[in-house]
VEXDREN-2710 file (C-alpha; in Angstrom, 1 decimal):
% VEXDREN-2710
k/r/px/py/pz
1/UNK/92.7/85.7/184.9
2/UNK/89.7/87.8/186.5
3/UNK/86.5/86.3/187.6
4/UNK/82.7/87.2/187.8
5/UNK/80.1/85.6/190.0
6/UNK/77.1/84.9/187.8
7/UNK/73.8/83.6/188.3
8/UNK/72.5/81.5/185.6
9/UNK/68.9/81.5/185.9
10/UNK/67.0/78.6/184.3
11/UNK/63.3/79.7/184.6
12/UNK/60.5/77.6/183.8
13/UNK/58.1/81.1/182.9
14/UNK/54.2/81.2/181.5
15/UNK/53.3/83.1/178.3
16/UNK/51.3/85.6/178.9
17/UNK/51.4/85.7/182.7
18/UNK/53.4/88.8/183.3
19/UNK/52.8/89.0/186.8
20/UNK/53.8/85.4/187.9
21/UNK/56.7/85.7/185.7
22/UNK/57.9/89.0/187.6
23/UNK/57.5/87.1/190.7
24/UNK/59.8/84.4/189.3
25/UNK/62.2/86.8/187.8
26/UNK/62.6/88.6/191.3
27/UNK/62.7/85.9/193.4
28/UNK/65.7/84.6/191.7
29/UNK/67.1/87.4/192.0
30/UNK/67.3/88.0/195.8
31/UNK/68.9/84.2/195.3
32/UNK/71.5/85.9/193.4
33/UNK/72.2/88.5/195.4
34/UNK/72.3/86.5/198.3
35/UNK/74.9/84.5/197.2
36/UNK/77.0/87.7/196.1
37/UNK/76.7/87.5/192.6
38/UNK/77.6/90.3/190.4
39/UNK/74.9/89.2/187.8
40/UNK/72.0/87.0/187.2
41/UNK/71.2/86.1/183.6
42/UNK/67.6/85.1/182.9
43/UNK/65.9/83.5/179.7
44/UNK/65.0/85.6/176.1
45/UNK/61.8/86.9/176.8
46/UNK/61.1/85.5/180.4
47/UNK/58.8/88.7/181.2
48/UNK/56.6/87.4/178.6
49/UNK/57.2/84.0/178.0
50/UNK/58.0/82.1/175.1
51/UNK/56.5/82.3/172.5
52/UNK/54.0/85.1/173.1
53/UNK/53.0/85.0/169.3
54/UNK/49.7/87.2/168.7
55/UNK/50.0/88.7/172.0
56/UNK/52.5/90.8/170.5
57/UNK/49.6/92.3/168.3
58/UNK/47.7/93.4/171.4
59/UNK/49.5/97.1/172.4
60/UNK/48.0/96.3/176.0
61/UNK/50.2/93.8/176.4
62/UNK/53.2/95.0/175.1
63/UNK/52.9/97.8/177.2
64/UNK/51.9/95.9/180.3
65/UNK/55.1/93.5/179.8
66/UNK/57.1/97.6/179.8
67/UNK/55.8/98.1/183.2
68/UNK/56.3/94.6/184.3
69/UNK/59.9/94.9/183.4
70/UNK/60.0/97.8/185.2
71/UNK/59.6/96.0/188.2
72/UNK/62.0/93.4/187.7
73/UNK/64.4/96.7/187.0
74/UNK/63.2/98.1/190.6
75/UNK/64.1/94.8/192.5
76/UNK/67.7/95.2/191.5
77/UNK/70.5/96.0/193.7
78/UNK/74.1/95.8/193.1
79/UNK/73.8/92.6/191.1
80/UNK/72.9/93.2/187.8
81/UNK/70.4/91.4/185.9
82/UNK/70.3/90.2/182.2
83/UNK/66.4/89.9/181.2
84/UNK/64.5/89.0/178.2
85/UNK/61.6/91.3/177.3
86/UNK/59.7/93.0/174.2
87/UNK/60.6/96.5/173.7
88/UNK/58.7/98.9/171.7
89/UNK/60.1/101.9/169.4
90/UNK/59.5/102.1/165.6
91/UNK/58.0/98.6/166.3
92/UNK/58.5/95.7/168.2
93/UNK/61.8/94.1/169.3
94/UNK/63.2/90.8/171.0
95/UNK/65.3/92.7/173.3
96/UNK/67.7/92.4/176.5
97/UNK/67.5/94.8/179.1
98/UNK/70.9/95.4/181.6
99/UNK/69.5/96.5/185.2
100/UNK/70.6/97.5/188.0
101/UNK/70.5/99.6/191.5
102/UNK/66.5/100.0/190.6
103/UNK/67.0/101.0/186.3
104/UNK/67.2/99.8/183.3
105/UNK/70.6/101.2/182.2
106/UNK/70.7/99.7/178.4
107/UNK/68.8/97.7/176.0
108/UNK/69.5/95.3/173.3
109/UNK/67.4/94.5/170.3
110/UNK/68.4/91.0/168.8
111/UNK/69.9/91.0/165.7
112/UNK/68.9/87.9/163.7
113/UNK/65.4/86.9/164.2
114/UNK/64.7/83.4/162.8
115/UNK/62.1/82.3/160.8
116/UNK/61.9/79.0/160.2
117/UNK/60.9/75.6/161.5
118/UNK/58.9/76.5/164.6
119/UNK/60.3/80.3/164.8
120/UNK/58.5/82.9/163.2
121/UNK/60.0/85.8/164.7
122/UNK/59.7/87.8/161.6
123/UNK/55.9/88.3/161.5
124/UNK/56.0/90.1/164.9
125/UNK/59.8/91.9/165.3
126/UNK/62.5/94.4/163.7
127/UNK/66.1/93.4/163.7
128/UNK/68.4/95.5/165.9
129/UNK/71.3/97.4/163.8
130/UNK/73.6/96.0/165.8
131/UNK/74.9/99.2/167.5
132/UNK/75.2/98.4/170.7
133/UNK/76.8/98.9/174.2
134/UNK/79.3/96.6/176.3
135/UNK/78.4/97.1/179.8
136/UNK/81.1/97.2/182.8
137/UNK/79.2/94.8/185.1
138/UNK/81.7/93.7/188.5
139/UNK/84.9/95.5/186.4
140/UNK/84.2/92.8/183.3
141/UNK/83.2/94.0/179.9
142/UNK/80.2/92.2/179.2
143/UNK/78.5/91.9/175.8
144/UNK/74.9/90.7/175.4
145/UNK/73.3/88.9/172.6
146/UNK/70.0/87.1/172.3
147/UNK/69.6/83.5/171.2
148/UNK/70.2/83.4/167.2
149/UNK/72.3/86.0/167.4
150/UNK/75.3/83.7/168.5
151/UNK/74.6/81.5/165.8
152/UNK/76.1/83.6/163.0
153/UNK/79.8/83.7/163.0
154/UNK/80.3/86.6/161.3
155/UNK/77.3/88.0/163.7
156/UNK/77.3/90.3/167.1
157/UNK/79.1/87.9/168.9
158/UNK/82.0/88.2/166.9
159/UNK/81.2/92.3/166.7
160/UNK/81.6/92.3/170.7
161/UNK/84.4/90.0/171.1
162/UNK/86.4/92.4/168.8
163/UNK/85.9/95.4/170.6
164/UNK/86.9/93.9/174.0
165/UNK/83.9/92.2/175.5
166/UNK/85.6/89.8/178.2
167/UNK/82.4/88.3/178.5
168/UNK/79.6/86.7/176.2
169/UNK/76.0/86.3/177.4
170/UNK/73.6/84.9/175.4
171/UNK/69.8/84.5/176.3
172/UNK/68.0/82.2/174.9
173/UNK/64.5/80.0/174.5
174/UNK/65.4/77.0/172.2
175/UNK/63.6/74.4/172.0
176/UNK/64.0/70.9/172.2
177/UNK/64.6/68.3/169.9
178/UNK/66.5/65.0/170.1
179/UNK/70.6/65.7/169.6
180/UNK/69.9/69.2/170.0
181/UNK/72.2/69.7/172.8
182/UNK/74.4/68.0/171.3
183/UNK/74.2/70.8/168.6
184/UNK/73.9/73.7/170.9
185/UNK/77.2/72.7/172.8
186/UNK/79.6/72.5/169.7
187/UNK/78.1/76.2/168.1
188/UNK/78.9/77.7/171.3
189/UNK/81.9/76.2/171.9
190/UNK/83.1/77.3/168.5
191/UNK/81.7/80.9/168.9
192/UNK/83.4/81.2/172.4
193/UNK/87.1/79.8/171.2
194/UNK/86.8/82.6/167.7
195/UNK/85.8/85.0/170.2
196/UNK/88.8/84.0/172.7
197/UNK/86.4/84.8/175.8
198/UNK/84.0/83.1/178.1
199/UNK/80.4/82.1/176.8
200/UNK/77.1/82.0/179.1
201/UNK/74.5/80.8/177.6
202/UNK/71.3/80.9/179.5
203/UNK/68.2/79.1/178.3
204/UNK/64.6/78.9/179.3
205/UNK/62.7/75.7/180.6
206/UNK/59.3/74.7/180.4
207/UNK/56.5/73.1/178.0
208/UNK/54.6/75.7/176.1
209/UNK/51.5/74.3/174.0
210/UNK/53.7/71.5/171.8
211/UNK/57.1/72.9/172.3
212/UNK/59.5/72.2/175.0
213/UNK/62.1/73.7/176.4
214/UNK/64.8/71.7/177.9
215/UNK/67.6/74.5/180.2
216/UNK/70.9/73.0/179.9
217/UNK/71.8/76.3/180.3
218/UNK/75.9/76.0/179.8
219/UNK/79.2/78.1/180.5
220/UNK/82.3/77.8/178.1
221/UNK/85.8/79.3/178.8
222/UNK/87.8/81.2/176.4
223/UNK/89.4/78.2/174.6
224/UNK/85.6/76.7/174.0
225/UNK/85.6/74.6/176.5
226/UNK/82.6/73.3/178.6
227/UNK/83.0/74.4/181.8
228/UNK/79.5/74.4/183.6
229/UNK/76.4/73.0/183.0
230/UNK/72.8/72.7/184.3
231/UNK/70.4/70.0/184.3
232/UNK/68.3/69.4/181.1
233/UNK/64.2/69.5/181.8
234/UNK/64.1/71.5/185.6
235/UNK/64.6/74.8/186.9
236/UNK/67.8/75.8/188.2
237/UNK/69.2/79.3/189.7
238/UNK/73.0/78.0/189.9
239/UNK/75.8/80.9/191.1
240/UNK/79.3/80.3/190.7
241/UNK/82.3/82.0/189.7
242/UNK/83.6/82.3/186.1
243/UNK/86.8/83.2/185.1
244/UNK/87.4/85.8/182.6
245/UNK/90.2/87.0/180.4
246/UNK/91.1/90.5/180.6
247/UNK/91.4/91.0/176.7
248/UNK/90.7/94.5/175.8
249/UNK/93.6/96.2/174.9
250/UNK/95.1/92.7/172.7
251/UNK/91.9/92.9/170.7
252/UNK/91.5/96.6/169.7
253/UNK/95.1/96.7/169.2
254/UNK/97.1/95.4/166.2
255/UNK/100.9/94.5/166.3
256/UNK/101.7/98.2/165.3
257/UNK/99.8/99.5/167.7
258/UNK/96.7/100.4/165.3
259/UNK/92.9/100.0/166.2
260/UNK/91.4/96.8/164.5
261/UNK/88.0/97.2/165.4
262/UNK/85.5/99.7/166.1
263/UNK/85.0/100.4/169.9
264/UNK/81.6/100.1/171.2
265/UNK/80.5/102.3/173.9
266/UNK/80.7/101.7/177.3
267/UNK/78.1/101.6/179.8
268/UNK/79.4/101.2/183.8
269/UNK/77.0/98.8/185.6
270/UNK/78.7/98.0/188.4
271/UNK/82.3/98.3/189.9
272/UNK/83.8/98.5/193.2
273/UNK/84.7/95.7/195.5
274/UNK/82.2/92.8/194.7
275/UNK/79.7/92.1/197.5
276/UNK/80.5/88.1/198.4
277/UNK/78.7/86.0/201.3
278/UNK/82.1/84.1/201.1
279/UNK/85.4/84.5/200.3
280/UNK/85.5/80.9/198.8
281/UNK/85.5/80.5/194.8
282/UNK/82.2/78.6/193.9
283/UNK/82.9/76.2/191.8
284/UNK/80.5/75.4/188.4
285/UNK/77.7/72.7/188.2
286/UNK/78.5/69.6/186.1
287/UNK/75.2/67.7/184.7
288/UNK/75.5/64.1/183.9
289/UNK/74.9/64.2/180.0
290/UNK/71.4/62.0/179.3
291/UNK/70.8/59.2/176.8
292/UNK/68.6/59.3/173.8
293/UNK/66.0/57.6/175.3
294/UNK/65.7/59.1/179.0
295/UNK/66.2/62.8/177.3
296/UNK/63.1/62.2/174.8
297/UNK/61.3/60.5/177.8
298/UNK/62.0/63.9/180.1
299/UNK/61.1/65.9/177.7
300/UNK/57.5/64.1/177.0
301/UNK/57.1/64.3/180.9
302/UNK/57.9/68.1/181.4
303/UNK/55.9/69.0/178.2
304/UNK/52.9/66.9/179.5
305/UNK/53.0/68.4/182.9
306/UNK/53.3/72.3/182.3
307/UNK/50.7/72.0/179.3
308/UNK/48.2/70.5/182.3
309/UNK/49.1/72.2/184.8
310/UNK/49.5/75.8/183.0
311/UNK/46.1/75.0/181.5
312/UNK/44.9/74.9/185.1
313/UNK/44.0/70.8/184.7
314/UNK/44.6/68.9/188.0
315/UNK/43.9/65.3/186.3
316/UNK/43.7/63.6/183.2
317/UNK/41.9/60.3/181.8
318/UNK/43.1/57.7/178.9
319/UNK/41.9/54.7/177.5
320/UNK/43.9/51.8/178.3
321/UNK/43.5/49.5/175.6
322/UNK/46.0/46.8/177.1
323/UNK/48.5/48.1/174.2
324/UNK/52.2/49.5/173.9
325/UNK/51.3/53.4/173.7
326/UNK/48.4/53.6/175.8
327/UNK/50.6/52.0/178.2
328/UNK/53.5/54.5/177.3
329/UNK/51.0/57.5/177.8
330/UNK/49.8/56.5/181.3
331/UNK/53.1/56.1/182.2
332/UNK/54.2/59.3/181.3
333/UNK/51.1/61.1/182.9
334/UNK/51.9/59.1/185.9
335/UNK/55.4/60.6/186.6
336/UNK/54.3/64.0/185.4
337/UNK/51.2/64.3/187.6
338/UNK/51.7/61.8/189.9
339/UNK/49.2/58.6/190.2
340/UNK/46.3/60.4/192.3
341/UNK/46.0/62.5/189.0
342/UNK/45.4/59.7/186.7
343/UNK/42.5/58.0/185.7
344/UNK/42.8/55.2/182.8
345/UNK/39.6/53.6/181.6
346/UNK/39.3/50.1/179.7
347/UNK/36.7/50.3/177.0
348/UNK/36.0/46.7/175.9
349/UNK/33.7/45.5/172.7
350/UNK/33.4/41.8/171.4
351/UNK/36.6/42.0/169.9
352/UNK/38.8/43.1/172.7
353/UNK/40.7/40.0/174.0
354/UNK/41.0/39.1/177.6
355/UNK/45.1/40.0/178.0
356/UNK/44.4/43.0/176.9
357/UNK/42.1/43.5/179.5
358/UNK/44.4/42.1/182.1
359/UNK/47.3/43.9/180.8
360/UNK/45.5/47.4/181.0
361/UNK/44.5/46.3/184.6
362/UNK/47.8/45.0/185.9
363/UNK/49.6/48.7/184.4
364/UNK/46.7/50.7/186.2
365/UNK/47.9/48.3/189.2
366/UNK/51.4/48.7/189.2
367/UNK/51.4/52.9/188.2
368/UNK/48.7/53.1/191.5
369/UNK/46.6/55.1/189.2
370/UNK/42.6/55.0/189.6
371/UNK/41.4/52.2/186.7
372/UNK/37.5/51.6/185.5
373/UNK/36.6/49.2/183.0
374/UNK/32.8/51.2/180.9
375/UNK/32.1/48.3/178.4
376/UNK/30.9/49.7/175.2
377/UNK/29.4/46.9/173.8
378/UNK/26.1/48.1/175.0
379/UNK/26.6/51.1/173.0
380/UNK/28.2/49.1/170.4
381/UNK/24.9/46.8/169.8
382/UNK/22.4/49.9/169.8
383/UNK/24.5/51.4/167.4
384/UNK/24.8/48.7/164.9
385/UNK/21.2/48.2/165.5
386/UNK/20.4/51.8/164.3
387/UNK/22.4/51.3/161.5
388/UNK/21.6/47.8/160.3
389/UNK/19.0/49.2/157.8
390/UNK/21.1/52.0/156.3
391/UNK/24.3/49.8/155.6
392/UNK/21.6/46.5/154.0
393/UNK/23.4/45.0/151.5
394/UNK/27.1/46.1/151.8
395/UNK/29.5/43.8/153.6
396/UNK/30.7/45.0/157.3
397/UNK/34.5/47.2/157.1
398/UNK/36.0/49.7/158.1
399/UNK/32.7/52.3/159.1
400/UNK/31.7/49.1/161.9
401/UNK/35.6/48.9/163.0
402/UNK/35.2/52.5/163.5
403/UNK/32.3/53.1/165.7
404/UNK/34.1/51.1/168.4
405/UNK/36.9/53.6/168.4
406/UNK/34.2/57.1/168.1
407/UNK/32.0/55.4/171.2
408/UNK/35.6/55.3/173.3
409/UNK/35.7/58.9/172.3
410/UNK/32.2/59.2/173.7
411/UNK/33.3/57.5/176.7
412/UNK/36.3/59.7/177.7
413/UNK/34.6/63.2/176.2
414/UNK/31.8/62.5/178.7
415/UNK/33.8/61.9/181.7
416/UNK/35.7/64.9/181.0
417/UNK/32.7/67.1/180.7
418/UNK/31.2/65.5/184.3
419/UNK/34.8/65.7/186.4
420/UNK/37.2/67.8/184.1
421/UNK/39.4/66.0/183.0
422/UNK/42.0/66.2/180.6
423/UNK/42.1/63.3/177.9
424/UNK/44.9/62.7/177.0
425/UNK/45.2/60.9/173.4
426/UNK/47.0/57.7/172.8
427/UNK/47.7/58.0/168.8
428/UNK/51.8/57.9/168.2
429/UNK/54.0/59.5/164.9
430/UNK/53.5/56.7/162.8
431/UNK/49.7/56.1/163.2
432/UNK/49.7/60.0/162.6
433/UNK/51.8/60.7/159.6
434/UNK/49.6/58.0/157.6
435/UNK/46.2/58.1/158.9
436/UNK/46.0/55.0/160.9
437/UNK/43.7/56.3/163.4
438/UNK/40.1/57.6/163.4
439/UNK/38.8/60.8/163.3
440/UNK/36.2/61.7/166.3
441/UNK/37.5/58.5/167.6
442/UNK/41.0/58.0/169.0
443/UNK/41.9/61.4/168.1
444/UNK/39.5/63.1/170.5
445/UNK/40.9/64.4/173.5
446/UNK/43.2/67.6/174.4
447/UNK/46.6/67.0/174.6
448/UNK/48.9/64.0/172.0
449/UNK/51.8/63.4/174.6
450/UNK/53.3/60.7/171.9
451/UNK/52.1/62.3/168.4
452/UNK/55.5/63.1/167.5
453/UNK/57.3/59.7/168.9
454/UNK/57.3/56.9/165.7
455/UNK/56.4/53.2/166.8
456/UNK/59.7/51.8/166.9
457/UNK/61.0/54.6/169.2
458/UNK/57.3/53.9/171.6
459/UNK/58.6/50.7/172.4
460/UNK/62.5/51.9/173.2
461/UNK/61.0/54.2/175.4
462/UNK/58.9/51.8/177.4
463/UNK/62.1/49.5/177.9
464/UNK/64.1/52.6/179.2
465/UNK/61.5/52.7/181.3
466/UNK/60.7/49.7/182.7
467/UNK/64.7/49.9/183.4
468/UNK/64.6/52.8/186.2
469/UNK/60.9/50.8/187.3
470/UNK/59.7/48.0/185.7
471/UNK/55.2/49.3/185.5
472/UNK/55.1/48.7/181.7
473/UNK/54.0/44.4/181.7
474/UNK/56.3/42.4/179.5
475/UNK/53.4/40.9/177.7
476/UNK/53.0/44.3/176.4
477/UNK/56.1/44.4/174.6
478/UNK/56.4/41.1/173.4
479/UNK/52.7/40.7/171.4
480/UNK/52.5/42.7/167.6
481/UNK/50.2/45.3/168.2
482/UNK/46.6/45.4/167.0
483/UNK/43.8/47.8/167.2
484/UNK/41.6/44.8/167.4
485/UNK/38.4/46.1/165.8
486/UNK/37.6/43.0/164.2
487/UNK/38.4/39.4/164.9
488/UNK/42.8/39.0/164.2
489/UNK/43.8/42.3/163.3
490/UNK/46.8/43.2/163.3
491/UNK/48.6/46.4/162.4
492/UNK/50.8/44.6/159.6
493/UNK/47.2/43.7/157.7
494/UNK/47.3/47.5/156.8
495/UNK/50.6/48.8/157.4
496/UNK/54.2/47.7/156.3
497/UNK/56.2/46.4/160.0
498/UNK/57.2/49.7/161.9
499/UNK/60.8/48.4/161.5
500/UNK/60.4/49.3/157.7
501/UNK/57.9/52.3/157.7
502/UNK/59.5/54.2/160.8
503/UNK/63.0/55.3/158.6
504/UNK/60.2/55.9/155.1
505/UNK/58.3/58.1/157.4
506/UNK/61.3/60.1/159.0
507/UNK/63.2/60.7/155.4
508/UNK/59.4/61.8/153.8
509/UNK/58.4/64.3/157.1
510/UNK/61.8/65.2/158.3
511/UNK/63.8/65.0/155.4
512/UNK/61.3/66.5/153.0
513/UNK/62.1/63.9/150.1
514/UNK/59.8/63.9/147.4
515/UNK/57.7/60.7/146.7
516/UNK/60.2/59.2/143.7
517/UNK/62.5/58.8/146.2
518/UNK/60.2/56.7/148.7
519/UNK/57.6/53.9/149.0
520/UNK/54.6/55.6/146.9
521/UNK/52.1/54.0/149.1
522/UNK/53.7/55.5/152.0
523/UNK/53.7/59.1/150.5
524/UNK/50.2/58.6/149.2
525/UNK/48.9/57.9/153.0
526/UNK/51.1/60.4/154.7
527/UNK/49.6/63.2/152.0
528/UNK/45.9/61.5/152.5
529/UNK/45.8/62.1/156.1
530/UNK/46.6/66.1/156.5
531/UNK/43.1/66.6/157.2
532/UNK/43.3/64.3/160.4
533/UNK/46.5/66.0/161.9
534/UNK/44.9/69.5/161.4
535/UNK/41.8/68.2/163.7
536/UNK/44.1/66.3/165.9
537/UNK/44.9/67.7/169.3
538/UNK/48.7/69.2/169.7
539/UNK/51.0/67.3/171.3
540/UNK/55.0/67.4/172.8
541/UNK/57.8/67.8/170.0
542/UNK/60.6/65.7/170.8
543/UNK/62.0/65.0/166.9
544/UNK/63.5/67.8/164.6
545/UNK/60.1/68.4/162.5
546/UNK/56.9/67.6/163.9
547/UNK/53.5/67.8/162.5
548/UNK/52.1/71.1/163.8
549/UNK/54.0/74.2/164.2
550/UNK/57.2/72.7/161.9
551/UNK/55.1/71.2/159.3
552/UNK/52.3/72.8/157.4
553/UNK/51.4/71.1/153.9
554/UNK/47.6/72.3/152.5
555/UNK/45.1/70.3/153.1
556/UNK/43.6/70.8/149.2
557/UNK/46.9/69.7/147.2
558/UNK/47.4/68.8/143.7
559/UNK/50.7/68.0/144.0
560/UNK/52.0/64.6/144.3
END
């Protein structure tokens, strides 16, 4: 056994901002070279960000993101660095460039580009052909591969293990969804114990718009085992030493002595003595693996606080209705942004009932967050009033339930436009997929932190929670939850119980199965509302297929 000192960088980057990203890229660089590492492996694309999407149609910026990565190329010494970028020839392509000593000494252009579920890679790259270099980084033959790339068997992972790559990295920006990990960590263990040499896989970190990006970047050894990893949801530049397998000559070699595979060329990166602060072996990071419901909860935090922060937001306002995801929301917001940031506003009308205005002010009290109760039932009257002669002679519904909810939009939209805030919408996966929410009402603001987290999993959430804190009241939990529009509603007047619709909902959105094989009414109001999710805001992914960016059914469909 050999061994390499590698940096695994685990950047939390900013579509678009090519400078800023520089300045991360470089910084953790002179963190890798000061702790003697031989290389530093950063995230696919971090000079851009991911996903740029159309800014890959504007030639300005492809070219800007060229020189930008020229300067990450210029900041290198004898550690070598591993860094995502868009490279430009017959067209565009996801690419890895090797520096080091001030140049770029190769490129590679990723191989399989997906195109599916959130990806679309398709629309904007080229494939690479695959012929590419092995690089002598630190006296190890290192092959690099980018993201999907190592999820093909048969792919350029395999390609570079054969011709006598001792050393796998992959870059990556996957994003997150419940059990992904989980998924990620058995591929790559597979891919590095076929291979028969050491994996790094380096991801990115971050929220960008509704996806999020959770690190956990990992390190397997040449039998597939884990043998580093990083946290899951924050930055990390971790350097320790891996140890390699000097397999060159057993792989290009068969038992008669006859080449196997073709050799890929060479490119010397670095060699020589390795430049160490320390003579001591540095031993890999081990993160304590998460539960289901902490990982979905860190992920709904990171993704609310990059997409405010990035969006250069300092504070945000919700309604606190005294209910189960309003409560869940400020809660979130609260740990993301801190209370200072916070502002939640009761809106009371005739029907609101006094715990649920005590429970919205005893939540505001225990997160420390500003609270304001803004009565609408002025509002409410006037407009009722103003009606009175155009509804005449039909009974009161659903339009007089919903101008309570469209005046609470009013509320919040006007106090964002006087202090800039942020509002941040309540609505959850459930109330989404079948419509249970109204449009210009409870579906105005800019950001969805829960839209893709169903009911049932709001309220496992809020117990995890309450666990590491208890901030979410207990009387919130325990009553059924009601929009309460009119006098006893409850949820279960329109709805079947959560319990039951939840599992419909998942196997009809997530699954894709067709109607025959579900509750028809269920189908029927998950089709219905398309036309409210398209002019809902965006909010964090956490499950495999959310509505947005995984899910895109037509709004005019005659298919049932």
């Amino acid at each position: 056994m050999t061994w390499l000192r590698v940096a695994l960088c685990q950047l939390d980057t900013v579509v678009g901002d090519l400078p800023g990203n520089v300045e991360r890229v470089v910084g953790a660089l002179g963190r890798a070279e000061e702790a003697g590492a031989d290389l530093a492996v950063f995230p696919e694309l971090a000079i851009t960000g991911y996903p740029p999407e159309d800014l890959l149609l504007k030639p300005g910026f492809v070219a800007d993101n060229q020189v930008a990565l020229a300067k990450v190329a210029q900041a290198t010494e004898r550690c070598a660095a591993i860094v995502g970028f868009v490279d430009e020839g017959l067209d565009l392509y996801n690419s890895a460039a090797v520096c080091a000593a001030g140049e770029i000494r190769g490129v590679y252009h990723k191989v399989n580009l997906p195109n599916y579920s959130v990806f679309d890679e398709q629309r904007y790259f080229l494939p690479g052909d695959g012929a590419e270099n092995l690089y002598i980084i630190g006296g190890v033959r290192v092959g690099v591969s980018v993201c999907e790339d190592a999820w093909d068997p048969t792919g350029p992972v395999s390609a570079q293990a054969a011709a006598g790559a001792e050393l796998i990295v992959n870059i990556n920006a996957s994003p997150y969804h419940a059990a992904r990990l989980g998924e990620r960590q058995r591929m790559l263990a597979t891919r590095a114990a076929d291979a028969s040499c050491a994996l790094v896989y380096v991801n990115t970190v971050g929220g960008q718009d509704e996806l999020v990006f959770d690190g956990a970047s990992m390190v397997f050894d040449a039998e597939g085992r884990l043998v580093a990893a990083l946290p899951q949801f924050e930055e990390s530049v971790s350097v320790f030493d891996v140890e390699v397998r000097p397999t060159y000559r057993k792989r290009l070699l068969d038992p008669r002595g006859r080449h196997r595979a073709r050799p890929l060329p060479e490119v010397t990166v670095s060699t020589g003595p390795r430049q160490t602060v320390s003579t001591a072996r540095i031993e890999p990071p081990h993160s304590v693996p998460m539960g289901r419901e902490e990982e979905i909860y860190k992920a709904l935090v990171l993704g609310t606080a990059d997409y405010v922060g990035k969006n250069g937001f300092r504070e945000v306002v919700i309604g606190l209705s005294g209910g189960v995801d309003s409560s869940l929301v400020a809660t979130i917001a609260t740990d993301a942004l801190g209370a200072a940031a916070v502002h939640g506003v009761s809106m009371p009308s005739r029907h609101t009932s006094e715990p649920s205005n005590q429970d919205a002010a005893e939540l505001a009290a225990r997160l420390g967050i500003d609270y304001r109760a803004i009565s609408i039932e002025p509002a409410h009257a006037a407009m009722l009033a103003m009606l009175a002669g155009t509804f005449a002679g039909r009974a009161a519904g659903l339009a007089e339930e919903n101008i309570q909810s469209r005046l609470r939009g009013v509320v919040l939209m006007g106090l964002s436009n006087k202090f800039g805030w942020l509002v941040l919408t309540t609505g959850n996966k459930s109330e989404l997929a079948v419509g249970y929410s109204t449009l210009y009402g409870d579906t105005a603001g800019g950001f969805a932190v829960i839209k893709d987290v169903p009911k049932t999993l709001v309220y496992r959430l809020c117990r995890w929670r309450n666990t590491t804190g208890e901030v979410i009241p207990k009387s919130v939990l325990d009553k059924p939850p009601t929009a309460e529009l009119r006098p006893g509603q409850l949820d279960t007047d329109n709805l079947p119980p959560y319990e039951l619709l939840d599992p419909v909902l998942e196997s009809y959105v997530e699954g894709d199965l067709t109607a025959s094989e579900l509750v028809e009414q269920v189908v029927r109001l998950v089709d219905l509302a398309e036309y409210k999710r398209r002019q809902s805001p965006l909010g964090v992914r956490v499950t495999p297929k959310a509505f947005g960016r995984d899910r895109r059914m037509p709004i005019t469909n005659g298919y049932r």
